[in-house]
N, C-alpha and C positions, 0 to 999 in steps of 0.2 A: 566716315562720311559716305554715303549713297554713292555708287557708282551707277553712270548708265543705264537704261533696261540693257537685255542683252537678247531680246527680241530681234529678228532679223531686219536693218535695216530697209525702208523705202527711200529710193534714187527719186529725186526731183526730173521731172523732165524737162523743163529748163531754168535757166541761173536764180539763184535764188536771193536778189539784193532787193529789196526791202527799202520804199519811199519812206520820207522823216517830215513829219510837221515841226513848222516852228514851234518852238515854244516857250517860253519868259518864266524863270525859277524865281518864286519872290523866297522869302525866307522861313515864311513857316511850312513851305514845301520842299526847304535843302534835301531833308533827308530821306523824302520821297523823290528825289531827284536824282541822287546819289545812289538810292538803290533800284534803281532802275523802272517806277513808276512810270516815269517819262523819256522812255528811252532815243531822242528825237533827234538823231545822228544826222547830219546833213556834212558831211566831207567832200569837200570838190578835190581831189586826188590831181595836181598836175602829172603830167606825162614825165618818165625819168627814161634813159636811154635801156633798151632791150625789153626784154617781155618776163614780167612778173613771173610767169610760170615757168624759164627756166632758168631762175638765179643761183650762185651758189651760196654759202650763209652769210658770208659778209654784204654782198649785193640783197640777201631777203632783208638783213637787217637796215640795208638804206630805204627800202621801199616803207618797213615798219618806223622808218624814224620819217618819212616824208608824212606818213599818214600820222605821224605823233603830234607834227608840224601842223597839222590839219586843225587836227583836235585842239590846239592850244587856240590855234584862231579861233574857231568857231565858239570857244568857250566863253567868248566876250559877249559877243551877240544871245548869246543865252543868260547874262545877267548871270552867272555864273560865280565871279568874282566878287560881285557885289553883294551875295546872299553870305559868303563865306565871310564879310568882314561884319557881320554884324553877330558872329561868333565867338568866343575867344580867341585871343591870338595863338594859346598853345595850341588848336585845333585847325587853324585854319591851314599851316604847309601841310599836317600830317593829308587832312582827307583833300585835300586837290590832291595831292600824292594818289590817293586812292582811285580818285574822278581819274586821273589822266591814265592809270593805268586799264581801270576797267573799261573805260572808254574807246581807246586806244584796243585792245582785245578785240571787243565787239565790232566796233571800226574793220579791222583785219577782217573779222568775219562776216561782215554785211556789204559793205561799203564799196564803190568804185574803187579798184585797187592801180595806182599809179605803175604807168608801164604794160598795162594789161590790153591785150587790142580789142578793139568795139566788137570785132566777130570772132572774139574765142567761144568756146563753145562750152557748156556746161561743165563738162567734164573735165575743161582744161583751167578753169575759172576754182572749181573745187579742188583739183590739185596744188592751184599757188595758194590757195587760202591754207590748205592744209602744210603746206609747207611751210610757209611766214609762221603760223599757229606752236611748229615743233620749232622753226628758230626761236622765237619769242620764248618759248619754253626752255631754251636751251641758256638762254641771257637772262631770262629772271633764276634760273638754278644758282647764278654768280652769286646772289644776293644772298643765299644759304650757306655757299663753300668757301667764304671770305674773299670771295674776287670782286670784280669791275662790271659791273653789267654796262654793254657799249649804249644800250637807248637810255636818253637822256631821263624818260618817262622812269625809267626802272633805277637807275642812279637816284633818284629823289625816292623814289618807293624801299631802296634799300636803307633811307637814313630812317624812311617811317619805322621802317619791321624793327630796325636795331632798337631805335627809341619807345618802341611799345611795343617789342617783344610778341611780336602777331605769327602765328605759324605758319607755316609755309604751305597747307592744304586749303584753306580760301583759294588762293590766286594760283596753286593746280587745278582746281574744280571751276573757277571761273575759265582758264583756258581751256579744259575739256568741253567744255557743254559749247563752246564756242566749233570744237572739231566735231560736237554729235549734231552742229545746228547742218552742219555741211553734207550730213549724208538721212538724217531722221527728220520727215515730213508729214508724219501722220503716230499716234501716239494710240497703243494698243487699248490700253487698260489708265485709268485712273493713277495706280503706283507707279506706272510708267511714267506719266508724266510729273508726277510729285517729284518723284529720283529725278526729272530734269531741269525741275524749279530747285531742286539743292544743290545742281551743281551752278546753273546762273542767276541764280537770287540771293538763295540765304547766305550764300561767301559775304557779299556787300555787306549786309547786316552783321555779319560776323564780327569781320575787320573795323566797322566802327564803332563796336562797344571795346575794341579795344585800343580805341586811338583816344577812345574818352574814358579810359582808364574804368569803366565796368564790367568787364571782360567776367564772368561766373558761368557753371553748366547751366544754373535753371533761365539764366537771363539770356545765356546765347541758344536756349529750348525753346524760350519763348520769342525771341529776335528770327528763329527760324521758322516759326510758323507764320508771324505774321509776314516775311518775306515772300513764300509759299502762296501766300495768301494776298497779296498784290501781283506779282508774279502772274497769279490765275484770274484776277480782276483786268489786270492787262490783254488778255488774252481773250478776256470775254466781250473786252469791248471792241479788238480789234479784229472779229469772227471775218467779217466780211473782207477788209483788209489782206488779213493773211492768207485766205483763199485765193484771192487777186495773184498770192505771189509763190502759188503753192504749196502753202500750208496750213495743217488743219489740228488747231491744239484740242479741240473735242475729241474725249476718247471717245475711242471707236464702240467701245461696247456701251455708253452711255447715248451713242447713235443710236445703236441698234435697239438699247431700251425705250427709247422714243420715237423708233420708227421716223429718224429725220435721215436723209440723202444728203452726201456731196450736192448731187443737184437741188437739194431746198435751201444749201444754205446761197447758193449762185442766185436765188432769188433777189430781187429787190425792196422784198418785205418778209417778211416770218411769218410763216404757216403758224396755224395754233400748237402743232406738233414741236417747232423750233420754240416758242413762245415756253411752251412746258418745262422743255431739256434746259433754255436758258435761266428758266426760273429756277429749277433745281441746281444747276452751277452756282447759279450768283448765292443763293442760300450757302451752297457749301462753303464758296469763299468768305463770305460773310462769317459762318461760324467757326471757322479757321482765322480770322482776322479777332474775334472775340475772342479767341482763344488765348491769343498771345498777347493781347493788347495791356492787361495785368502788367506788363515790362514796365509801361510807365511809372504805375507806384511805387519802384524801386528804384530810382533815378531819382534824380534833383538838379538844378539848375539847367544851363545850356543842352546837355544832356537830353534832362526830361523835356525842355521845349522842342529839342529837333524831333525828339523820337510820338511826342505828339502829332506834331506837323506830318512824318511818317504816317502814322495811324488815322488821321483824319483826311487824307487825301485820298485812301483806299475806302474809307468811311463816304466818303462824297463821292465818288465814282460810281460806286455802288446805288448812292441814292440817285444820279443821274441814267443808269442802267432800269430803277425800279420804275421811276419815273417819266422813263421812255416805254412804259409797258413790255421789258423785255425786249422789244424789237430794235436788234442791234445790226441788221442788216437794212433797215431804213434810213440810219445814219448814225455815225461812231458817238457813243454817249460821251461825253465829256462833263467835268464835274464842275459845280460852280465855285468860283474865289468866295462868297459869300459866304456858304456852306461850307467849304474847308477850312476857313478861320472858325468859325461857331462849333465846328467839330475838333477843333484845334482845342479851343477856350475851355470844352467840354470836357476833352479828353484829360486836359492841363490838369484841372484841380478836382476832376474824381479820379486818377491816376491810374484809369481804362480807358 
């Protein structure tokens, strides 16, 4: 699996927590849902006695099970629950297993962290993150060496791995890319960033072809591109967004190839120059999303319907991005429910 670039990090100059839109998962969206399409974290973190940043590992793992506590409320209000039961039943503990733990990760790494004071300071904010990050990491190890992992999140995740035999490098690389979010704010080169969609992307896709019993090289080759490939659909729609919060997933040398600035993307509309760069992005993900999209004709049943759902929602994104003439600093494209069903139905029965 990709590790990291190993580029020298960029330091945020301050905290880097990340506002969350609501948002309503209907069913043929689960599996764009699950992999992080919609990543729309909203955790209210109550206050626990002492300060997050300087716990020792039984106290980070109270903090990580308050936030786990978090996660399982919130997941009503996102209709959550209700997309998983129109699943099979063998399917539906494995990947809530999956949802709570990659959730739960992410959560750690974005999120108001319980116990943390309103005026810590960047540097002290990115310490407890990265410390809850290596306990978290230290308690899913259980799940490998026959123990007890103490979060309840990962006790349910260890019945998933035993029962479909999932490797234990997904959810290392999901908790890495969660430690490189805390120190990498700007992204060199292209491969750079790809290496950073395989460590928080393609895991998710990984882990649920094999909760649905498809698990093969060329299907989890191609379940990694299209990951990759929403991953970077995400990213394109949330240009303006992420600047807001100090970061900037446009590689740098496809800046410099378009002559677009830090300051054009601060704009409130897209120069013809941003216009260009984003048109060339959204094509790549685009043909990185066709790429992989072939997964479907290898599938059948519930399977090939989520992994459509998957495919068409990055499919409709895109045409809400085209259809915005590129200008994603005008306002965040959002795709339509209309057009992800018809790219759903499309996807279903020519099996791309």
């Amino acid at each position: 699996m990709p590790r990291p670039a190993t580029s020298a990090p960029t330091f945020p100059d301050s905290s880097v927590i990340l506002p969350r839109r609501t948002c309503q998962v209907t069913t043929p969206s689960l599996f764009a849902f699950i992999s992080r399409l919609c990543p729309n974290r909203q955790v209210a973190g109550g206050a626990v006695g002492g300060r997050a940043g300087n716990r020792g590992p039984q106290e980070s793992i109270a903090v990580a099970a308050e936030v786990s506590l978090a996660v399982a409320a919130k997941a009503a209000g996102e209709n959550f629950p209700v997309a998983l039961r129109a699943l099979p039943s063998r399917y539906r503990a494995n990947l809530t297993a999956l949802y709570g733990f990659a959730r739960l990760t992410d959560d750690i790494g974005d999120e108001p962290l319980p116990g943390m004071p309103a005026d810590g300071s960047p540097e002290t904010i990115r310490a407890a993150r990265l410390r809850l990050l290596d306990d978290m990491q230290t308690d899913a190890d259980q799940i490998y060496t026959q123990g007890t992992p103490e979060l309840p999140a990962l006790r349910a995740l260890q019945k998933t791995v035993t029962e479909c035999r999932i490797p234990r490098q997904p959810f290392d690389d999901l908790i890495q890319a969660n430690r490189q979010d805390q120190l990498v704010t700007r992204y060199e080169t292209y491969d750079d960033l790809a290496r950073y969609c395989a460590l928080s992307a393609n895991p998710v896709g990984q882990v649920v072809l094999y909760i649905v019993g498809a698990a093969s090289p060329e299907r989890l080759r191609l379940s990694d591109s299209i990951c990759t490939a929403l991953q970077l659909i995400e990213h394109w729609q949330d240009v303006a967004e992420d600047l807001g919060n100090g970061r900037i997933y446009l590689p740098a040398e496809d800046l410099a190839a378009y002559h677009v600035t830090e300051a054009d993307l601060a704009q409130r509309s897209a120069s013809q120059d941003v216009i260009k760069l984003m048109t060339f992005e959204t094509q790549r993900a685009r043909s990185l999303l066709d790429e992989g999209a072939p997964l479907i004709g290898t599938l059948s049943g519930a399977a090939r319907l989520a992994i459509s759902g998957y495919v068409a929602g990055g499919r409709a994104a895109l045409t809400a991005i085209t259809s915005g003439g590129y200008d994603v600093l005008r306002r965040t494209p959002k795709p339509g429910k209309a057009q992800t069903i018809k790219n759903m139905a499309s996807g279903y029965v020519r099996g791309r």
